[in-house]
N, C-alpha and C positions, 0 to 999 in steps of 0.2 A: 209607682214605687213598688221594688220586690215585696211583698206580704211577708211577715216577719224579719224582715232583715237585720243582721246582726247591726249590722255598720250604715245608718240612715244615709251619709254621704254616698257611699259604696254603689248602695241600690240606686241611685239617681243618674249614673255612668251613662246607663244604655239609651235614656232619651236625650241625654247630654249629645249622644258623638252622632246619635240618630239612628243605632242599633237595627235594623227592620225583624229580629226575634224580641226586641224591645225587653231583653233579660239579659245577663251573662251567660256565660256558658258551664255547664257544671263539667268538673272533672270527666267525667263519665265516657260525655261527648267526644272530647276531647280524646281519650283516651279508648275508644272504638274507631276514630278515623285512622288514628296510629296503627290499631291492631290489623284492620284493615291492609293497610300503607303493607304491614310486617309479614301481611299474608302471601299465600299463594295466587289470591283472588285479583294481586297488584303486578303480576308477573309480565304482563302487556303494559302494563306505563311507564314511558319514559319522559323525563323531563317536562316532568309538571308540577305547577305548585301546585299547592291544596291550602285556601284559605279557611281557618278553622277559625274566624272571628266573628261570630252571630252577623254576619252582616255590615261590620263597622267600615270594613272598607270598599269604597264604592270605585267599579270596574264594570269594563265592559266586556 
């Protein structure tokens, strides 16, 4: 379970779905991969996803 969590169910998500960062993801993350994406540094990729889900979904 996340330490402190607001919301007890909330925190139980990530070993529910099987998570492998075994947390959610904070804002933050989330929004460095975008900036990322928005950059200059994204100018060579074309048509690719980018999954921004701790891990939940499982691919090969």
């Amino acid at each position: 379970m996340i330490e402190g969590a607001r919301w007890p169910l909330l925190a139980q998500i990530p070993a529910a779905m099987g998570m492998t960062t075994g947390r959610l993801l904070e804002p933050s993350e989330v929004a460095t991969a975008v900036a990322c994406l928005a950059s200059p540094l994204a100018a060579s990729m074309s048509g690719t996803d980018l999954l921004i889900d701790g891990g939940s979904v499982k691919t090969v």
